[in-house]
VOMAR-33520 format. One record per residue: x, y, z of N, C-alpha, C, CB in turn; residue in three letters. Coordinates in steps of 0.05 Angstrom, whole numbers, plus 32768, in hexadecimal, padded with zeros to 4 digits. Glycine has a CB too. Example, Ala and Ser with C-alpha at 12.3 -4.5 7.8 and 13.67 -1.06 7.14 Angstrom:
2
81087F8E809C80F67FA6809C81087FBE809C80E27FA780B5ALA81017FD3808E81117FEB808F81028001809D811A7FF48072SER
//
This chain:
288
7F7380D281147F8080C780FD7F9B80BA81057F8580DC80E8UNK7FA780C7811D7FC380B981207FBB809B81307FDA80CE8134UNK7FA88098813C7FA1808381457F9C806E81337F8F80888152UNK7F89807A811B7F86806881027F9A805780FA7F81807780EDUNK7FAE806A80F97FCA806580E87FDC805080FB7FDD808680E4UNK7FD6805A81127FEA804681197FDD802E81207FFC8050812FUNK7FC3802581217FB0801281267FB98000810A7F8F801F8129UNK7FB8800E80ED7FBE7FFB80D87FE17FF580D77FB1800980B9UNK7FEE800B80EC80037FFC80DE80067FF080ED8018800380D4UNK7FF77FE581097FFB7FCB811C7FF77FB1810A7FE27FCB8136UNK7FDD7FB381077FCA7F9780EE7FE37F9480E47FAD7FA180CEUNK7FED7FA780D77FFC7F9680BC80137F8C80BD80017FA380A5UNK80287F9980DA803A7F9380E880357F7480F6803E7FA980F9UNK80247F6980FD801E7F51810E80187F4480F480057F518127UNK80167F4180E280197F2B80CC80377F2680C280087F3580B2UNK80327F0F80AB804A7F0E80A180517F16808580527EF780A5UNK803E7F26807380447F2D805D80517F4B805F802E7F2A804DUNK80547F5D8073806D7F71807080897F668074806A7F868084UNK80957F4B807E80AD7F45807B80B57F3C806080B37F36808CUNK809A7F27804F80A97F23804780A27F2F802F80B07F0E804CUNK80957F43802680947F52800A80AF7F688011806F7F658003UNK80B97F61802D80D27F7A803280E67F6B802880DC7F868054UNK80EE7F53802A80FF7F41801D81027F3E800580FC7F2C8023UNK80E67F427FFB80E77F3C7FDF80F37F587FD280C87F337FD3UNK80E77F6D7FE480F97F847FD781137F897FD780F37F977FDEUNK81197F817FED81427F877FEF81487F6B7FE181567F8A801AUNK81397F5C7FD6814C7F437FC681497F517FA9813C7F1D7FC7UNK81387F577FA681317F657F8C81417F7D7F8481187F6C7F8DUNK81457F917F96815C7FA37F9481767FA17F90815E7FAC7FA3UNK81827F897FA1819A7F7F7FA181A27F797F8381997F677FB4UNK818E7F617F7E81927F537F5E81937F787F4A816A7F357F52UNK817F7F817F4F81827F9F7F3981A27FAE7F46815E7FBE7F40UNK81A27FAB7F5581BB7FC47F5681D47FB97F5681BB7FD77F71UNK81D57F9A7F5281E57F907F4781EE7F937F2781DD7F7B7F4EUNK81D17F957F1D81D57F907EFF81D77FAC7EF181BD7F7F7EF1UNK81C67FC57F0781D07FDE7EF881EF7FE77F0281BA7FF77EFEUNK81FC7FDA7F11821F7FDF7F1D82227FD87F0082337FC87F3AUNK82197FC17EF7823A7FBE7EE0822D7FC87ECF824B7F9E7ED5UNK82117FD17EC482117FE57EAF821A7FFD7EB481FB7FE97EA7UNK821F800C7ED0822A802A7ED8824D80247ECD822580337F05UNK824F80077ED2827980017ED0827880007EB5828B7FDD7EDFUNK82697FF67EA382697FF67E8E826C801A7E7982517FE47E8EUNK825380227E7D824E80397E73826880517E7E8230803F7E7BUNK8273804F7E938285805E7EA4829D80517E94828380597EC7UNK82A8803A7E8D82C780327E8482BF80337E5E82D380097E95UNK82A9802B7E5582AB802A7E3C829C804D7E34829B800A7E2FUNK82B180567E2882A280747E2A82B480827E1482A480877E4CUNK82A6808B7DF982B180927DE582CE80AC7DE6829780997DD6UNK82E180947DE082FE80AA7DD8830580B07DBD831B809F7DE1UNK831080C37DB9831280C77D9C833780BC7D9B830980ED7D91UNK833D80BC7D88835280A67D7E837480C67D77833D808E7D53UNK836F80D57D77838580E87D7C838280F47D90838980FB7D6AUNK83A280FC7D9883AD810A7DB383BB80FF7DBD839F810F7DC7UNK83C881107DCE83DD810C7DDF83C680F67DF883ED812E7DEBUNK83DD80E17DFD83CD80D37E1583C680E97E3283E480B87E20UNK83D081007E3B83CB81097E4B83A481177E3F83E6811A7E53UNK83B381197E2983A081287E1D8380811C7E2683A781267DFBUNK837E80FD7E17836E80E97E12836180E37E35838280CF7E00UNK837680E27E4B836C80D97E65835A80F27E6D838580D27E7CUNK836881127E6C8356811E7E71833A81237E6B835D81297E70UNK833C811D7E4B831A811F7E3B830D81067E488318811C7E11UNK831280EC7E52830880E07E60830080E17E76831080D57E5FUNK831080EE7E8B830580F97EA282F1810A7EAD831281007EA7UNK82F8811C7E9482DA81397E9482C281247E8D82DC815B7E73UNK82C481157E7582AB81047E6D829C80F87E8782B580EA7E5AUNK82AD80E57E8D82A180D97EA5829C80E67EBC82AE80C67EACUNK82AD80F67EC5829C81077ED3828481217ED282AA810C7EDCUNK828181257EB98272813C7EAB825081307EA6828481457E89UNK825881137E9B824181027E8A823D80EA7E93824680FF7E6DUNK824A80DC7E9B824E80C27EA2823F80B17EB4826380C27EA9UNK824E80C57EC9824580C67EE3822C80D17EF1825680D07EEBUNK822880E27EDE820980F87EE581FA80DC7ED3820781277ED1UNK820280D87EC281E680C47EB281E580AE7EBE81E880BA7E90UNK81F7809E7ECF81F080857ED481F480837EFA820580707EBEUNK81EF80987F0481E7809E7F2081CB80977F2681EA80BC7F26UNK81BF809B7F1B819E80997F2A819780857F2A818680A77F21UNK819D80717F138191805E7F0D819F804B7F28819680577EEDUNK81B1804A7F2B81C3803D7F4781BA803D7F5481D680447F53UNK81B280557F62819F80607F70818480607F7B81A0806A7F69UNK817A80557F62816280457F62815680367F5D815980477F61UNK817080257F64817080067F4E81547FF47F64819D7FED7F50UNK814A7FE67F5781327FD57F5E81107FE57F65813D7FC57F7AUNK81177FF87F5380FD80007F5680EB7FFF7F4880FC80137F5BUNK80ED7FE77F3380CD7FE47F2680CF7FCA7F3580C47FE27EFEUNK80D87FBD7F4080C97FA17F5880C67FB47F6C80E07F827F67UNK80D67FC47F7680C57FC97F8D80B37FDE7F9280D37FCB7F9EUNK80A97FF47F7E80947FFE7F79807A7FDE7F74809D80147F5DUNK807F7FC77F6D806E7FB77F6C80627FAD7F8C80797FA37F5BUNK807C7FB07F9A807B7FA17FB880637FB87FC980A47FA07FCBUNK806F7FCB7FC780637FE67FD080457FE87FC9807280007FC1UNK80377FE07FA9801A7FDD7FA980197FC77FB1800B7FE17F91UNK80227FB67FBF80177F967FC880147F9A7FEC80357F787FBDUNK80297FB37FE480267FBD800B800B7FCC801080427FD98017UNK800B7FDB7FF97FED7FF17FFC7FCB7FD380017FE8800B7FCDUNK7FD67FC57FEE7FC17FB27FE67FBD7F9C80047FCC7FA07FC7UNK7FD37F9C80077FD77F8480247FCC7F8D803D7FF87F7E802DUNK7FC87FAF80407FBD7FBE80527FA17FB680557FC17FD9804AUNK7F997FB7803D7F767FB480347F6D7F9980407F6E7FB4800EUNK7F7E7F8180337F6F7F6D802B7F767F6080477F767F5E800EUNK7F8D7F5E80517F887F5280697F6B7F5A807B7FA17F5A8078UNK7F6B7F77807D7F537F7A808D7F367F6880847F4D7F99808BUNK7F377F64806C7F237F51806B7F237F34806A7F187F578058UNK7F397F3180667F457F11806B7F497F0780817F5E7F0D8061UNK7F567F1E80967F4C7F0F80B37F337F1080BE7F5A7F1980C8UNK7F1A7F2680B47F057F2B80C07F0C7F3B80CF7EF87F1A80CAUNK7F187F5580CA7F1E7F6980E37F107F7F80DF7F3B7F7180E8UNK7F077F8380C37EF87F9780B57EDF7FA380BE7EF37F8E809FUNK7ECC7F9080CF7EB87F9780E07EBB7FA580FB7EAC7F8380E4UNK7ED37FA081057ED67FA581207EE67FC381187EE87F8B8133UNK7EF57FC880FD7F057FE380FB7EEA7FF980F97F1D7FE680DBUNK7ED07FE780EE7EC17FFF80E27EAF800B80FA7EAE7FF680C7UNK7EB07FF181047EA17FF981237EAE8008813A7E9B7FE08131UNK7ECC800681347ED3801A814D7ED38039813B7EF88011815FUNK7EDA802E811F7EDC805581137EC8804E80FE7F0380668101UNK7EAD805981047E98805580F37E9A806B80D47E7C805B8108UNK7EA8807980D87EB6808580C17EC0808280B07EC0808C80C1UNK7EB9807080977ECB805C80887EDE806F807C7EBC80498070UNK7EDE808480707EF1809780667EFF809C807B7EE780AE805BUNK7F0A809E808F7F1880A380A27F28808F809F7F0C80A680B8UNK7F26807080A47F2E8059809F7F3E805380887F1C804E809EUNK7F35805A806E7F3C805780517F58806C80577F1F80628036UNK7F4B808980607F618099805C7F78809280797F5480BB805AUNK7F78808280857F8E807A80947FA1806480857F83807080AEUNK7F888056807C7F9A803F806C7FB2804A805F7F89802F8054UNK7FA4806380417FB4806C80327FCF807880407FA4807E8024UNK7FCC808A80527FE2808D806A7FEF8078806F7FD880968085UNK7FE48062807A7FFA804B80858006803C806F7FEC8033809AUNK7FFE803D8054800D802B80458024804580377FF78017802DUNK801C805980368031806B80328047806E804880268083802EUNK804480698060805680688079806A805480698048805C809AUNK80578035806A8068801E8063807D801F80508059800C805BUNK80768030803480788031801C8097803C802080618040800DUNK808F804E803B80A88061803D80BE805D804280A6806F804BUNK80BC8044805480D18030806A80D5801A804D80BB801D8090UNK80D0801A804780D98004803080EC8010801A80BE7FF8801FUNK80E1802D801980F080397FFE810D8043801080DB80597FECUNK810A8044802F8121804A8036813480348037811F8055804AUNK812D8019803E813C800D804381498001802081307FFC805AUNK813880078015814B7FF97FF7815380157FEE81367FE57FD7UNK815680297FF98164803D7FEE817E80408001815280587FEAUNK817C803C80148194802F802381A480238016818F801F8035UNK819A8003800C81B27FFC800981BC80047FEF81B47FE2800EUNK81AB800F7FDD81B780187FC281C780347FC4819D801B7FABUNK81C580447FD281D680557FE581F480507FEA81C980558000UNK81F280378004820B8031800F821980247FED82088017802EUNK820880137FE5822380027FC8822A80137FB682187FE67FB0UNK821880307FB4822180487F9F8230804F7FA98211805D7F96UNK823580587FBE824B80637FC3826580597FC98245806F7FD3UNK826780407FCD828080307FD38284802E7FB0827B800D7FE8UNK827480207FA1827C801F7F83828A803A7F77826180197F71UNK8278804B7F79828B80677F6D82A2806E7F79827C80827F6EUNK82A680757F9982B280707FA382CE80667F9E82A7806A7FABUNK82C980477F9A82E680357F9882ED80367F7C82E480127FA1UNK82DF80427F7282E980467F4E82F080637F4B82CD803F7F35UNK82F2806C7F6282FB808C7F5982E780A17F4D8310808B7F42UNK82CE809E7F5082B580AE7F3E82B180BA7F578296809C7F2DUNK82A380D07F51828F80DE7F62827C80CD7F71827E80F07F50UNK827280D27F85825480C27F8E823880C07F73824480D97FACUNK823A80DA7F6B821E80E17F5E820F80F27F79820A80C07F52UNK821680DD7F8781FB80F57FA181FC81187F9D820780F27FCEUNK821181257F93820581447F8F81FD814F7F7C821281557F94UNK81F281367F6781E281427F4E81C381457F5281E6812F7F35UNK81BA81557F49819B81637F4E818781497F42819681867F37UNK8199813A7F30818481287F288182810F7F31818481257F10UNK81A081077F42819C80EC7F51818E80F07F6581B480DE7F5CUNK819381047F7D818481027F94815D81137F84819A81197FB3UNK8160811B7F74813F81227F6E8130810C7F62813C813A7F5AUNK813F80EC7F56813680D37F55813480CE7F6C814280C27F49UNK814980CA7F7B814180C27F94812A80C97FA3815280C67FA2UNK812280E27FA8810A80E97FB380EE80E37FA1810E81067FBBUNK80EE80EB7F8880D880E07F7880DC80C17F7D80D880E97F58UNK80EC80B67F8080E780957F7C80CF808D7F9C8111807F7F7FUNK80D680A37FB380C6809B7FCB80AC80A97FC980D580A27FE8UNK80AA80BA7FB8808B80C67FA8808680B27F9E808A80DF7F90UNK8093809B7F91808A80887F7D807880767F8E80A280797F6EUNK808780717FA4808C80587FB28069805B7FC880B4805B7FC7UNK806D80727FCB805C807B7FE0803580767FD1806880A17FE7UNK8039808B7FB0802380867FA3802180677F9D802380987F8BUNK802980597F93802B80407F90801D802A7FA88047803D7F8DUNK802380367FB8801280227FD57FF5802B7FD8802180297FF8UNK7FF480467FD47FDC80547FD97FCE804A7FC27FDE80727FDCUNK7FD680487FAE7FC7803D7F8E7FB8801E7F9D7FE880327F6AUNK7FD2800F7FA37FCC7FF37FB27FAB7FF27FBB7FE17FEF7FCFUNK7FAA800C7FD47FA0800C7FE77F87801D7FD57FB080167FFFUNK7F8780267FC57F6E802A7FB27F65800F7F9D7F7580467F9DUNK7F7380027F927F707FE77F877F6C7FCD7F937F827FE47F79UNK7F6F7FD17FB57F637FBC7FBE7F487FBF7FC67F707FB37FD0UNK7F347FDC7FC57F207FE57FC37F0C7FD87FB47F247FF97FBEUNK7F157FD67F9E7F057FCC7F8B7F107FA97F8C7F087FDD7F6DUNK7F1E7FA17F897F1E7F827F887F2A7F6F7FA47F307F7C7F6DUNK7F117F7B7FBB7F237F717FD27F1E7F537FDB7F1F7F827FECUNK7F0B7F497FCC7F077F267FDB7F1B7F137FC57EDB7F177FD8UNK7F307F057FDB7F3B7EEF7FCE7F567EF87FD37F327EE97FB0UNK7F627EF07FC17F7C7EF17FB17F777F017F967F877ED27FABUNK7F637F0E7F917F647F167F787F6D7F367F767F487F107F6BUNK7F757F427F867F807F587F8C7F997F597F867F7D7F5D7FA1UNK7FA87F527F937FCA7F517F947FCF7F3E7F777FDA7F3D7FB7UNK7FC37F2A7F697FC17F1F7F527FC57F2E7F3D7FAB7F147F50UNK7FAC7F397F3B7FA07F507F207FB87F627F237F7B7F667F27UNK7FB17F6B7F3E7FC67F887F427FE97F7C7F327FCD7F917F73UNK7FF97F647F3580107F637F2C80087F5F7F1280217F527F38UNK7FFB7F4D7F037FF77F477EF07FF27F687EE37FE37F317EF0UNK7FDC7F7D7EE87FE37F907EDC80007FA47ED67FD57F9A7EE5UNK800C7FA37EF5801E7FB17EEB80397FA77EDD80227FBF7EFEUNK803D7F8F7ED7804E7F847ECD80527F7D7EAB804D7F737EDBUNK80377F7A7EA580307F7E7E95801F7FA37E7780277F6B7EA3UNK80217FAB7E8E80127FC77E82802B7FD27E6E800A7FE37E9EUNK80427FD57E76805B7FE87E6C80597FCF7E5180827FED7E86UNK80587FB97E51805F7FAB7E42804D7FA77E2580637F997E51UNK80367FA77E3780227FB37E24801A7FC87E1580157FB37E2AUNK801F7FE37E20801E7FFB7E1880387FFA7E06801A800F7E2FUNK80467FF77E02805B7FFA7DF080557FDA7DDD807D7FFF7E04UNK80487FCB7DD880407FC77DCD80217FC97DB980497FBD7DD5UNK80177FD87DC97FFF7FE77DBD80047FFE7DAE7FEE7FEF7DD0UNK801C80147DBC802580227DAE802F801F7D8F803380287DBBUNK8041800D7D98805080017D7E803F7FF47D5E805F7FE67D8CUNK80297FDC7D69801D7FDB7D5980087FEA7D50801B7FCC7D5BUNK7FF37FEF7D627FDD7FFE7D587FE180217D4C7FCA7FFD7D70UNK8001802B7D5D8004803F7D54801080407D31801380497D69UNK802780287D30802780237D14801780227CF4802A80147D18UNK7FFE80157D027FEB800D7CF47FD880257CE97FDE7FFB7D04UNK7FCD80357D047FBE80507CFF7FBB80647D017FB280527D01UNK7FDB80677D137FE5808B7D14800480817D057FE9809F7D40UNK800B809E7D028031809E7CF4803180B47D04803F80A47CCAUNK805180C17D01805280D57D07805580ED7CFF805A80D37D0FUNK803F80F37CE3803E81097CDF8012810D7CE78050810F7CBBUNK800580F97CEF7FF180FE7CFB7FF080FC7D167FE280F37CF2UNK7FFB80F17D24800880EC7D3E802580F77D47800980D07D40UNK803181097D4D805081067D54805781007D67805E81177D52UNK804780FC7D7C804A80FE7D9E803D80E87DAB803E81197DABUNK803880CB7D93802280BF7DA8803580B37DBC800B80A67D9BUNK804C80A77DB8804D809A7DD1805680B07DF7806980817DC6UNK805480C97DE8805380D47E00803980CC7E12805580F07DFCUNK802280C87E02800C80BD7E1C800D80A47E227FEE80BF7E16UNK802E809C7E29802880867E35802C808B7E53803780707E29UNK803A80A17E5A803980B17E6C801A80AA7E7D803D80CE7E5EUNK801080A47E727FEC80AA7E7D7FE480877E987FCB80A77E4DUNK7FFC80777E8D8000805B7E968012805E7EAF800E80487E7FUNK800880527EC7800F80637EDE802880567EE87FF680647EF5UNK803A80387ED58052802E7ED8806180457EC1805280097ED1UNK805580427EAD8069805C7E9E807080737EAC805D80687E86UNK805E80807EBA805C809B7EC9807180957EDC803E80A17ED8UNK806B80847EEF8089808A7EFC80A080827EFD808A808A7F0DUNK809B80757EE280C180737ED280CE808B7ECC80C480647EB1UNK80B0809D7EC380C080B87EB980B980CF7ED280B280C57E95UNK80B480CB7EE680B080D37EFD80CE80D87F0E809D80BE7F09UNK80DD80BB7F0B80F380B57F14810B80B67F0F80F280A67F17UNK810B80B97EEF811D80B67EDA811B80CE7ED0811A80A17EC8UNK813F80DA7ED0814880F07EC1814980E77EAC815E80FC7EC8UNK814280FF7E8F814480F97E7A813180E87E65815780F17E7FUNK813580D47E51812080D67E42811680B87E4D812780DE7E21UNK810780A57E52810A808A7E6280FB807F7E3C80EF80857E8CUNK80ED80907E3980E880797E1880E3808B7E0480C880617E17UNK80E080847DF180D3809E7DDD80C180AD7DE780C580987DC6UNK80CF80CC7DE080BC80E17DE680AB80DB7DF980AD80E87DD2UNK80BB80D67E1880B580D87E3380AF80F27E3780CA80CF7E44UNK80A080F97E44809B811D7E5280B2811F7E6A807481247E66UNK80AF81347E7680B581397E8B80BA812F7EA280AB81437E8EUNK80C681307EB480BA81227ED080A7812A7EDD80CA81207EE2UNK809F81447ED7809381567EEB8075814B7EDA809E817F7EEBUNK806C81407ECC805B812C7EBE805381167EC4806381257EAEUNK8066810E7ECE806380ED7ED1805C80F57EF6808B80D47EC7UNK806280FF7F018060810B7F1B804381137F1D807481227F1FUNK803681257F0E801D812A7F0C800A810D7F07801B813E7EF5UNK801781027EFB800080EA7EED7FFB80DC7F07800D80D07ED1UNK801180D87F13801A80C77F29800180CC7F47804080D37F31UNK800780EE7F4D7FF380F77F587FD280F57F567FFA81087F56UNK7FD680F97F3D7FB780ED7F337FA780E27F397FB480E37F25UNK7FB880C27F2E7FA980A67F387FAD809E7F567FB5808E7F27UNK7FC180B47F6F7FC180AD7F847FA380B87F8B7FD880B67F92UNK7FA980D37F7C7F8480DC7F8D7F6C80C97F807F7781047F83UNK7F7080C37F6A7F6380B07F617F55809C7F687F6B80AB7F57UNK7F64808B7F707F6780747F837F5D80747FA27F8280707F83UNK7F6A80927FAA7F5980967FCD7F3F80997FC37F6280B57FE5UNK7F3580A97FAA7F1580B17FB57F0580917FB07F0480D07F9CUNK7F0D80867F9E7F0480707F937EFC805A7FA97F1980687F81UNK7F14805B7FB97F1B80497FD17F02804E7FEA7F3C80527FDDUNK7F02806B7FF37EF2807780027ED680777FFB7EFB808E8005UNK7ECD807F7FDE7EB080727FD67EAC80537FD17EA7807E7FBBUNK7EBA804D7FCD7EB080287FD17EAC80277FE77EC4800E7FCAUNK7EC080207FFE7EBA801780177EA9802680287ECE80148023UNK7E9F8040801A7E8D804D802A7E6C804280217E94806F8025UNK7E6E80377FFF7E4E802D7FFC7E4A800A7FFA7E41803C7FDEUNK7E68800280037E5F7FDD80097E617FD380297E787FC57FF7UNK7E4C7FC180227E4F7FAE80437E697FA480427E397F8F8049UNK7E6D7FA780697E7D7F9780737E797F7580797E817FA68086UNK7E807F6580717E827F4D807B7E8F7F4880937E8B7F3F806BUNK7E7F7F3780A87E8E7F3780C67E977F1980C97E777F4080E2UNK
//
């Protein structure tokens, strides 16, 4: 298997779509952790005072705030700024694993040296989770180094010793990791063409947008909430919702669950996706 692994992450290394879906991710990060800085400067300077007291009085109740609430609420997100593009880059990494092999014609010669197609499938899933990994590090890098210079030069805390920034942080590389492996189960089923990496963005860009509009209307129409109270918690069940609330302390939309929820769902469709992956390519021809 370690041979496997490092055999796919040769293939995919000698092309040119790991540089530049890596570009697209640290451009994509950059622009987000630009735009969640001045919502953290924002939410951090505009922050409810009450209108009596002594001015010593008034600076201190500001201080405890921002450091009590402030700072704990608008840490993670800094933190893990660009991660619905680059949870997208990450299934295009899982998917790019797949499809090259059949796009260059290399697919005959992998099955022939490891006649084991499950062996194969389950290396893939491994190597796009390797990838997935090196990607989530390097845009957590730099959202790292600018969190900390920003809080930093403004006098705040880092955030880094709250239980819930660094426990985004690590669910975000759970995110990052299932997300490729999903790829690498969804290029299973739609691997000839371009219609893979297509479908695949077009779904996930679209799904959150949809489901909260399906919610909205159809829930309007034929549930309320005294026959329904909880529907939009199954939106949870939508595997871009899942690891919003996977990642995200607190409530990310109405009557969000848990994280430890969205974490499960997440798992799910990874195993999901491997078995799926492993019975296809185990009952179709190879083209040479």
């Amino acid at each position: 298997m370690g041979r496997l692994i490092r055999s796919e992450l040769l293939k995919f290394r000698t092309t040119d779509v790991w540089w530049i879906l890596g570009l697209i991710a640290l451009v994509a990060t950059a622009g987000a952790l630009v735009v969640n800085v001045f919502q953290a400067n924002a939410s951090l300077t505009d922050v409810f005072m009450p209108s009596s007291g002594s001015t010593e009085e008034l600076e201190s109740m500001r201080a405890h705030f921002v450091e009590e609430h402030s700072v704990r609420g608008v840490a993670p997100a800094v933190y893990v700024s660009g991660q619905f593009l680059g949870l997208l880059v990450a299934m295009l990494l899982g998917i790019g694993v797949v499809r090259a092999e059949f796009a260059h014609r290399t697919a005959s010669v992998t099955f022939l040296c490891t006649p084991r197609r499950a062996h194969v499938i389950g290396a893939k899933f491994l190597a796009s989770s390797v990838l997935a990994a090196v990607l989530w590090a390097a845009t957590t890098a730099l959202n790292t180094i600018v969190g900390i210079v920003y809080f930093s030069a403004n006098g705040y805390e880092t955030g880094l010793t709250y239980g819930g920034t660094l426990g985004s942080m690590l669910l975000n590389l759970f995110a990052y990791a299932v997300w490729a492996a999903f790829g690498v189960g969804f290029a299973t089923l739609l691997r000839g063409g371009a219609a893979a990496p297509i479908v695949g963005v077009v779904l996930y860009l679209i799904s959150m947008p949809a489901a909260f509009m399906a919610f909205d209307v159809f829930g309007s129409m034929f549930l309320d909430d005294t026959t329904s109270p909880h529907r939009y918690a199954l939106m949870v069940a939508l595997p871009a919702a899942a690891s919003q609330v996977m990642t995200t302390p607190g409530e990310v939309y109405r009557e969000s669950p848990a994280q430890w929820v969205g974490a499960a769902v997440m798992i799910g469709y990874g195993l999901l996706s491997g078995l799926i992956g492993a019975y296809l390519t185990r009952r179709r021809d190879i083209e040479c």
